[in-house]
Structures are given as C-alpha cells and as structure tokens.
N, C-alpha and C positions, 0 to 999 in steps of 0.2 A: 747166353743161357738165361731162361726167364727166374727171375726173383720168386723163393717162394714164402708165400704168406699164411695166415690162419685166418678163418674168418670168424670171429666173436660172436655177431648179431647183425643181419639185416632187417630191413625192414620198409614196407611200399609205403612211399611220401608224394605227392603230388605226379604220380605219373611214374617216379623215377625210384629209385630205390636208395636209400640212406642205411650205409652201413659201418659197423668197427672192425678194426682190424688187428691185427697183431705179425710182426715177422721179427727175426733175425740181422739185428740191423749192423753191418761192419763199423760205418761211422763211429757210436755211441759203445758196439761192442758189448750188446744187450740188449732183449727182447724190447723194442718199440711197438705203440699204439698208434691207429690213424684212422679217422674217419673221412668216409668220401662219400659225398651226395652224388650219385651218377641220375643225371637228367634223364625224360624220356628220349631223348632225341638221340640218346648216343647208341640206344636199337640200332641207328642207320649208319650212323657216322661216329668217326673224331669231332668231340666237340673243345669249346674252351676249358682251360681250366684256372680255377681260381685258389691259390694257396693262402688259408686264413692261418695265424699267429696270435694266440691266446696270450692272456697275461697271467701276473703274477698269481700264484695259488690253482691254478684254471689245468683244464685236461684236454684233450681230445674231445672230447663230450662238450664241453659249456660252449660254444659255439655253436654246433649241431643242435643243440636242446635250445638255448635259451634266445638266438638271435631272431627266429623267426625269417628265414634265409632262403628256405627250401621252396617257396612257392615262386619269388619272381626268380631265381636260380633256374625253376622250370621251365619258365614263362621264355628264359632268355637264352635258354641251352647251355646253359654253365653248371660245367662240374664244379661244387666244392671240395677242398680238402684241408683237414684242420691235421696236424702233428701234434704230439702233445708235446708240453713243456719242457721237458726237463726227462734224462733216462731214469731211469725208476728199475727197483731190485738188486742194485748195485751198492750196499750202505758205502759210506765213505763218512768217516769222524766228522761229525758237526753238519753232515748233511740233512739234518731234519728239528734242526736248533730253532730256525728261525723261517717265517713265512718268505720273506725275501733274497731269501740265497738258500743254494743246493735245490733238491725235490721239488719241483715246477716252479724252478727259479735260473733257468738256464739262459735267459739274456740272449738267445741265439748267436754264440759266441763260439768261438774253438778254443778251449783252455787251454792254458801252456803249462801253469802252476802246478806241482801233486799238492794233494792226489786227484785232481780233477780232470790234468789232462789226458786220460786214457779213456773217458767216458762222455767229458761231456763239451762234445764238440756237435752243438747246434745248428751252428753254422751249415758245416758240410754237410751235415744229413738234413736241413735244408734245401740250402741252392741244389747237391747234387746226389744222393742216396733214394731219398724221398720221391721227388720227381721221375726218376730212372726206373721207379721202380710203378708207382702210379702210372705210366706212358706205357710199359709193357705191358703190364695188365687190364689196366680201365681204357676206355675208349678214351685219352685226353690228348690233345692235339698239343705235341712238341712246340708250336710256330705261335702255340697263341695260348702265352703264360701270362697270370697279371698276379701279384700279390697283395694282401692287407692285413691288419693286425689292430690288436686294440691295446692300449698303456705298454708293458713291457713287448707286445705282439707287434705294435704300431710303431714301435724301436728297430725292433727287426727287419718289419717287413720297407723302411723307409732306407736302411740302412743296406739291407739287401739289394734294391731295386739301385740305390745309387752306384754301388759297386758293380753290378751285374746288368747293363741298360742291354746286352745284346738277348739276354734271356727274358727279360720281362717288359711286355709292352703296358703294363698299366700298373697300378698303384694309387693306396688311400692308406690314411690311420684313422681311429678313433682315438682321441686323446693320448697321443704317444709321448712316452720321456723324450722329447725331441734332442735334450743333449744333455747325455748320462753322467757327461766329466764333472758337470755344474749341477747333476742330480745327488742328492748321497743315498737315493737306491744302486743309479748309477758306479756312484764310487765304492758303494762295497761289493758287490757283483763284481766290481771291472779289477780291485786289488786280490781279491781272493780270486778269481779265474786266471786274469792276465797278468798280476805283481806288479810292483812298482814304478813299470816304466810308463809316463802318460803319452808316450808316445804310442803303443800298440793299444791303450784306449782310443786312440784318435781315429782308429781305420773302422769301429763300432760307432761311433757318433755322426749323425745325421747330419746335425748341424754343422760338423767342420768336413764332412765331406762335401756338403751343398756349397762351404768356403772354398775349397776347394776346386770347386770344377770351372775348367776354360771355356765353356761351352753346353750351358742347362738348355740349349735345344736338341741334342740330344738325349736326355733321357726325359722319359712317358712325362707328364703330368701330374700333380701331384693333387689329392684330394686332402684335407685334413679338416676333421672336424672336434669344437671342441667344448664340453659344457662350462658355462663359466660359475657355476655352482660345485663346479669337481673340489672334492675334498684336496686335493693333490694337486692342484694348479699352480699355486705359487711355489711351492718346494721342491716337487719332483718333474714338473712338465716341463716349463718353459716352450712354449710356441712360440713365443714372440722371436725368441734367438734363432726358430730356421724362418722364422718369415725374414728377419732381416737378412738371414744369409743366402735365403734366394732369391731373394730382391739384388743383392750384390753382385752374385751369380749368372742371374737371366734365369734362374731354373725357376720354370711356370710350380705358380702353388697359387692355389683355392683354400684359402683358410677361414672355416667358417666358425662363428662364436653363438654360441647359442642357452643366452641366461635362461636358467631355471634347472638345469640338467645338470646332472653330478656325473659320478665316474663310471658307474655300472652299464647291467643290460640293457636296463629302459632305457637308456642313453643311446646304446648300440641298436637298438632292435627301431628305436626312433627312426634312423636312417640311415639301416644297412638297405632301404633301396633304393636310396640317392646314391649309396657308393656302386650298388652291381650295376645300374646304369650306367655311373663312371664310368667302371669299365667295359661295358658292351661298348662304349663310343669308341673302346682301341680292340676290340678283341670280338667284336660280333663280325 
C-alpha cells in the first residue's frame, strides 16, 4: 500500500523539480518534513538516490537552500533527499531548552530513555521509513543508495552506512562528530536519548564501529572533509580518532584538511561537488 504524503511546495530547479514535503510518519509517530530534489532524468527512469543529514539547529530546508547541490545533482542524475532533524510538534519537557539536544537535535538515534523514546527514533525513520517511502513514490532506485551528512548529519550518515553496507553503496561527511563518546555534544545527546549505559552509545559512534569491523573492504568508501579553521574541531569532532580506526581497520577513508574553512555552508557548498562525484564513482 503506497505511503501517503502532502506536498508543501515545489518548485523547477535545473531541469528537475525541488520539492517539501510533509507525511505521517509511524517511526517518530508525528507529522515529518522531507525535501527531494528529483533530477530531469527520472521523467524516464529510476535514478540514484542520495540521502543528505543536516546538522545541529538545521531542517529539511538548509541543505536544499544553502548547499548549492541541485545543479551538478542534475548534471549527474541523482535524486537528493534531506530528512529533517529531529520530530517536531510533539513538546516533550526540556525539548526546546537548549540548541543541542531535543528539536533538531535528534543525533539520528532511536531513543530508549522517556520521554524520548516514543518519538524520537531517527534512526529508523532513516535507514527504513524514509526510504520506503521516497522509492514508492519518487523515481529512486532501491539498488543505488549512497548517504552524507554535515557535523551532527556526518555522525549519522557515517554511522548509518557502517551498520548497514548492504544498503548503501557510497558515503562522505562534511566535518562530522566522528566519535560522540569523546564529544560532550556527543555525550549529552547520547545520556539523555540512550542513558547511562556506554555500551549502547557505542553502536552510534563511527569511530568504534570502524574499530570494530573484520573486514573495511566491504563497506563503500569513505569521503570526509574537514575545515581546519572549524570552530568545533578540537572539542567536538575529532577526525583524527576515525582516521586511526580505519587505518586499523582496512576501512578505506579519504580525509581531507582544508585550512582557512570553518564549520558552515561556505564550507559545504565549497565541495558538495567533490562529494556528488564521490559518489557517482559507486552509484552512476
């Protein structure tokens, strides 16, 4: 039975159409937003798709608007799709206290803790709501998934792609919290959602999944870029700790440094077309 949605606002972008959305989402258990760039190409076919992961504060929208994405997206036949943050319309005590936890501060996580866990489980309406529901309705090809994300986005979508290699054949971050345990964005995110056990932070963290794996030739590639002028580099990022863990690993990483660039869009919008390249090399 196809998923039904509302459509907010479209609008013709290079050939293809850039739109918001709105549905019923079981996961979160609350109206969710989602914007998808559908290419010219998918008039004819299934094309790729690329699922984007915003960060802290950020919506459905700040990707769409500010990266400057939609032109080589066209060029390359790749559908975008951004999720928003965090569910939204659902107050919950203290969800609106602070910029980093609760309301676009969802860590792409499935909470366990109340009162969080009936709403904000990221995760699943991720990897599997989201998708399921973008493939029945938009032209996007099941067989050719690649995800990316920027600071809390680039958490996710690193995290996501190492758990889930049989789903997603490419992946990149833009300066992502590479390992949240040793972040204290991280660790307050991870005790208010998940509680006190650091064991169930551990299956969120990039870094100890990348320790983890027998075998980094199987999963995609990894792209990560990172400014070395970011306000947030030494406290909350730490890239050095997955570059050594997939050095350890075998799991392939591209980590690139690139002094004068801070943590925003001019950062992203710099070379979100070295990352769609990225992944045209898995997903064209």
């Amino acid at each position: 039975m196809a998923q039904a949605f509302e459509t907010l606002s479209e609008h013709r972008s290079f050939g293809g159409v850039m739109g918001f959305y709105r549905h019923a989402a079981e996961a979160t258990h609350c109206a969710m937003r989602f914007a998808v760039f559908t290419p010219p190409q998918a008039a004819s076919r299934r094309v790729p798709v690329l699922y984007y992961l915003a960060g802290l504060t950020c919506s459905e929208e700040t990707f769409m608007v500010k990266a400057g994405a939609q032109r080589v997206a066209a060029e390359l036949g790749f559908m975008l799709v951004a999720p928003d943050t965090s569910p939204r319309g659902v107050p919950l005590p203290g969800d609106s206290d602070a910029w980093d936890f609760g309301v676009a501060a969802g860590f792409y996580v499935d909470a366990t803790q109340e009162p969080w866990a009936r709403h904000y489980r990221m995760y699943s309406y991720v990897v599997r709501e989201l998708p399921e529901l973008v493939e029945q309705q938009f032209a996007a090809d099941p067989a050719r998934r690649g995800i990316f994300g920027h600071s809390m986005g680039g958490h996710g979508a690193l995290t996501i792609a190492l758990k889930n290699p049989a789903r997603y054949r490419s992946v990149s971050a833009f300066a992502p919290i590479s390992a949240p345990r040793r972040s204290p964005w991280g660790q307050k995110a991870f005790s208010g959602y998940l509680g006190p056990d650091q064991g169930q932070w551990a299956q969120y963290d990039a870094t100890e999944l990348a320790q983890r794996l027998q075998d980094g030739s199987h999963r995609p590639p990894m792209l990560v870029d990172q400014g070395l002028s970011d306000q947030f580099l030494e406290r909350e990022l730490h890239p050095h700790l997955l570059e050594e863990a997939c050095a350890q690993a075998g799991q392939r990483l591209t980590l690139r440094r690139h002094p004068g660039y801070d943590h925003g869009y001019y950062f992203v919008s710099s070379f979100i077309e070295d990352h769609l390249r990225h992944h045209a090399r898995s997903l064209a």
